[in-house]
N, C-alpha and C positions, 0 to 999 in steps of 0.2 A: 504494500500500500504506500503510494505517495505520500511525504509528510505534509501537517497539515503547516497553512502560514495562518500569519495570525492577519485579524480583520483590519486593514488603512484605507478601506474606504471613504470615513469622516476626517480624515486627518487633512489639514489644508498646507501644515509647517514643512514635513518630512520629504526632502529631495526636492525643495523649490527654494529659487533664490528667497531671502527675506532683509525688509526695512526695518533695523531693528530702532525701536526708539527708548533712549538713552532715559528718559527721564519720567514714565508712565507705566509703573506699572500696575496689570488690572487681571486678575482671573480669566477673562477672554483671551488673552497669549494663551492661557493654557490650552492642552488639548489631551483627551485621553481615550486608550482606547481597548475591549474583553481582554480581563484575563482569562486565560486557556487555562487555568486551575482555580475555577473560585471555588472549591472545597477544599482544596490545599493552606494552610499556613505554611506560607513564604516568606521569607523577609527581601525587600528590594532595598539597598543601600547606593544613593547617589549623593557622590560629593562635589561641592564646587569651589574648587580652591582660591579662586582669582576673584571671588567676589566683591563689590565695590559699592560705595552709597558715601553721602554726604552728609556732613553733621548739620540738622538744621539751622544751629544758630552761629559757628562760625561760619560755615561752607565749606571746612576742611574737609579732606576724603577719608574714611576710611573704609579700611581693607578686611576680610576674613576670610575664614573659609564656613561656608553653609554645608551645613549634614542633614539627609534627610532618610528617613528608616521605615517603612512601613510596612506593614504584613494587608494587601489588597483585599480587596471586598470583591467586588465584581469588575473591577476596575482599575488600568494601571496608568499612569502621567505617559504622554510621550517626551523622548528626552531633549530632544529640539525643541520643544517649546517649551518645557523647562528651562532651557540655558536662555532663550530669549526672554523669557517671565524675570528671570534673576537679574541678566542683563539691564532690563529694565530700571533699576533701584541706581544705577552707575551715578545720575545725575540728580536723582530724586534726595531731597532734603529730609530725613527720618532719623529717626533714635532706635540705637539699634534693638532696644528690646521690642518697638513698634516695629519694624519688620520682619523680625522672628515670629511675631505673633499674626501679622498679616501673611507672612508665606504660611504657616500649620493653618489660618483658617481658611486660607486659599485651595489647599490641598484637598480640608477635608471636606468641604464645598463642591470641590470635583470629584472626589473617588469615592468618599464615605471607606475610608478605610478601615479594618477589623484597629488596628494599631497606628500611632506614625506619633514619628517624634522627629523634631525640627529642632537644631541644635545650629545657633550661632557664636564662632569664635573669631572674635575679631582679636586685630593685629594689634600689639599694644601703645597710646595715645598717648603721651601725656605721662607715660610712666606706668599707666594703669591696663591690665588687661581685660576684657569685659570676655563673656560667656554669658551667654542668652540659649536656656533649655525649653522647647515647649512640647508636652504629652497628652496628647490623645487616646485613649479607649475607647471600645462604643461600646457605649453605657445600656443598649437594649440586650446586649451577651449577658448571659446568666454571669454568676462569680464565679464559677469553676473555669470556666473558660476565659474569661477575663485576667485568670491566676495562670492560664497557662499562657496566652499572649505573651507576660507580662516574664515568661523564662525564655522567651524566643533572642534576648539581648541584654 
């Protein structure tokens, strides 16, 4: 039997040139598309090293790396619109724990993931290093299974 590929019919990002824009980012860049195991716990871990955003009130840049961990529901991010979404924030004026918290509820917006955790590390400022963790469960999973997501990492 032929292997199966997976569905990119809705996907508009993936193998087409793209305008990426520096300073907007919005849940629509995203795009996602079946997972081919949604009775599986999986965990997908995507990092993005070169991450970038601007302090709102000086305008200085900073820099991190964005982690993002999730065990899918029916649903997985595609990763070119991911890097475009992240992109996004380059010129966008935000505090970093508000975009940690806007990338995890962007995510769980679009996949409704079993798990996901969004962890920001940015580069250190000022002499200070910051870390911004944000976690998700879904909270309709009984507790037994909640307990076991929660041994997946």
């Amino acid at each position: 039997m032929p292997p199966q590929f997976d569905d990119v019919s809705g996907l508009t990002q993936l193998g087409r040139p793209t305008a990426i824009r520096f300073d907007r980012p919005d849940i629509a860049i995203l795009e996602s598309f079946p997972s081919r195991y949604p009775g599986r716990d999986y965990v997908i871990t995507l990092e993005h090293p070169e991450f970038t955003s601007l302090c709102p009130l000086t305008g200085q840049p900073d820099f991190g790396l964005i982690r993002i961990r999730y065990v899918p529901g029916s649903r997985c991010v595609e990763s070119k619109s991911l890097k475009l979404y992240l992109g996004a924030f380059r010129n966008q004026g935000t505090f970093m724990e508000s975009l940690t918290n806007q990338i995890a509820g962007d995510l769980i917006a679009l996949l409704a993931p079993r798990r996901l955790t969004v962890e920001g590390i940015f580069n250190p400022r000022g002499g200070t290093r910051i870390s911004v963790r944000v976690e998700e469960l879904d909270q309709s999973l009984p507790d037994d299974r909640r307990q076991e997501l929660r041994q997946l990492w």
